[in-house]
C-alpha positions as CSV (number, residue, x, y, z in Angstrom):
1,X,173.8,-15.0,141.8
2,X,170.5,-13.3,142.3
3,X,168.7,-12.3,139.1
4,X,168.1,-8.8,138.1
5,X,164.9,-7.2,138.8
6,X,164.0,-3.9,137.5
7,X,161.6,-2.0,139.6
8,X,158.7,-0.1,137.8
9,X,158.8,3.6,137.5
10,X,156.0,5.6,140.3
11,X,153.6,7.1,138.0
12,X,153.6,10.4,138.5
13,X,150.0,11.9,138.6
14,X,148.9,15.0,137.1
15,X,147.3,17.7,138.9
16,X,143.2,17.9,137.8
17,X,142.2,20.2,135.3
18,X,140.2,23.5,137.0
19,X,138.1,25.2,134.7
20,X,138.2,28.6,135.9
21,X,134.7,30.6,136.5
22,X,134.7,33.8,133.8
23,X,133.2,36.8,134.2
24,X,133.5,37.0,130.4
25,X,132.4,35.0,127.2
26,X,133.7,35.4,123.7
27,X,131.9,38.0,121.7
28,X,132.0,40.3,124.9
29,X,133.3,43.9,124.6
30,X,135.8,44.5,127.5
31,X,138.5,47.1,128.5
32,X,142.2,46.5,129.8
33,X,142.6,47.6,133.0
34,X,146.1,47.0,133.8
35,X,149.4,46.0,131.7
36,X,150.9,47.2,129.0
37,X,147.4,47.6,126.8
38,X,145.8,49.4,129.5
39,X,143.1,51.3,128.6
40,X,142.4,49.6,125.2
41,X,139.3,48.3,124.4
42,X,138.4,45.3,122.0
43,X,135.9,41.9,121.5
44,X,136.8,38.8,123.3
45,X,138.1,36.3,120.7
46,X,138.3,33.5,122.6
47,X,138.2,32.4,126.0
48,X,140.9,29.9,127.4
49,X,138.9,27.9,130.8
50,X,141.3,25.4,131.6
51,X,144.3,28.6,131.7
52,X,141.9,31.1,132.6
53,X,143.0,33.3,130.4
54,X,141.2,35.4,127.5
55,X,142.3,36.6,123.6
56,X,141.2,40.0,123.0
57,X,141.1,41.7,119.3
58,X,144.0,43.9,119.1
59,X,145.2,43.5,122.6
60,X,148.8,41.8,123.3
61,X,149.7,41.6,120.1
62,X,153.0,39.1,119.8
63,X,155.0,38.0,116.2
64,X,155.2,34.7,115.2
65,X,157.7,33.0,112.8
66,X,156.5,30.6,110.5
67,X,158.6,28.7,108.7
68,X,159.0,28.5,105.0
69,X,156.5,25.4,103.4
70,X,155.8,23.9,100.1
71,X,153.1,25.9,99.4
72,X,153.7,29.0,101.5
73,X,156.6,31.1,102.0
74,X,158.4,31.6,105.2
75,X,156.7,35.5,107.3
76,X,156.1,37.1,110.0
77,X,152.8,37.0,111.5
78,X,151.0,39.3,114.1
79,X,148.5,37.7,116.6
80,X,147.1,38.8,119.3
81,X,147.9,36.6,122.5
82,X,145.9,35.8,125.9
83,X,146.1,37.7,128.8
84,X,144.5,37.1,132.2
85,X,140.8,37.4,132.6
86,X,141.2,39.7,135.9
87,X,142.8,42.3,133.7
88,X,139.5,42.8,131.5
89,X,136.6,44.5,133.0
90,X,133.2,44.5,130.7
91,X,131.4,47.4,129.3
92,X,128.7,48.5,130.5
93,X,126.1,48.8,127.7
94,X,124.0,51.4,129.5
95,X,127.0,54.0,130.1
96,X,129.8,52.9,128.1
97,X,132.1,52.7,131.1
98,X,133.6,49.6,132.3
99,X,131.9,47.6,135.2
100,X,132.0,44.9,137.6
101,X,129.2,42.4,137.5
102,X,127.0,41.0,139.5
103,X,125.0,37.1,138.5
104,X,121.7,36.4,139.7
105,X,119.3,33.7,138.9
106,X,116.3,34.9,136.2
107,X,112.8,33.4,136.8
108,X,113.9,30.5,134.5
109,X,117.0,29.4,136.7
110,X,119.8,31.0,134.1
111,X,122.4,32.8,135.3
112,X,121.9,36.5,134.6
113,X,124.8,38.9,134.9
114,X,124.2,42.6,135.8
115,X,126.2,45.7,135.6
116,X,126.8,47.1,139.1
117,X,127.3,50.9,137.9
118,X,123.7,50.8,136.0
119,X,121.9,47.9,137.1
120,X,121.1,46.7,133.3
121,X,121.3,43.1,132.4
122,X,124.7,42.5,130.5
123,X,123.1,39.6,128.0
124,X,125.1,36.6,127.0
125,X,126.9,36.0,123.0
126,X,126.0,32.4,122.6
């Protein structure tokens, strides 16, 4: 009688990590242009690469349910949630409307983005 063999599993590989390319950092003012918030306007909290996604103050707000612990009691909480980063268009900071942006390279080699309405130089929130 032959023995048994067992045969190993296939590992199944993940797909690599993308980082997406943002036309937004966190501590930008934006605008919603599409969805159910369109139109409101709030700071970017925090920006998601690896999703591509961005958390804007007081922009998809959703509920949460946390449960009851020994020190704090069960509740309802409302946070705000990510939404896509091609929904958000930046202010511009010249005319207060929102804009596209351009990039281009400063004498230093950074990475400079520019409103296209107004031409100013949107700066970074590092």
């Amino acid at each position: 009688m032959k023995p048994l063999v067992y045969k190993k599993a296939k590992r199944i590989r993940q797909k690599p990590v993308v980082r997406v390319a943002m036309h937004v950092t966190s501590g930008d003012t934006v605008q919603v242009i599409s969805g159910e918030d369109k139109g409101k306007r709030g700071k970017v909290l925090r920006v998601e690469l690896k999703k591509g996604r961005v958390v804007v103050e007081g922009v998809n707000l959703v509920k949460k349910h946390q449960r009851p612990t020994a020190n704090t009691p069960g509740q309802i909480i409302t946070r705000e949630a990510g939404i896509h980063h091609s929904k958000v268009m930046l202010i511009d900071p010249k005319t207060g409307e929102p804009t596209r942006i351009r990039r281009r390279k400063d004498a230093d080699g950074t990475l400079e983005r520019i409103a296209v309405k107004s031409g100013q130089s949107i700066p970074r929130n590092r």
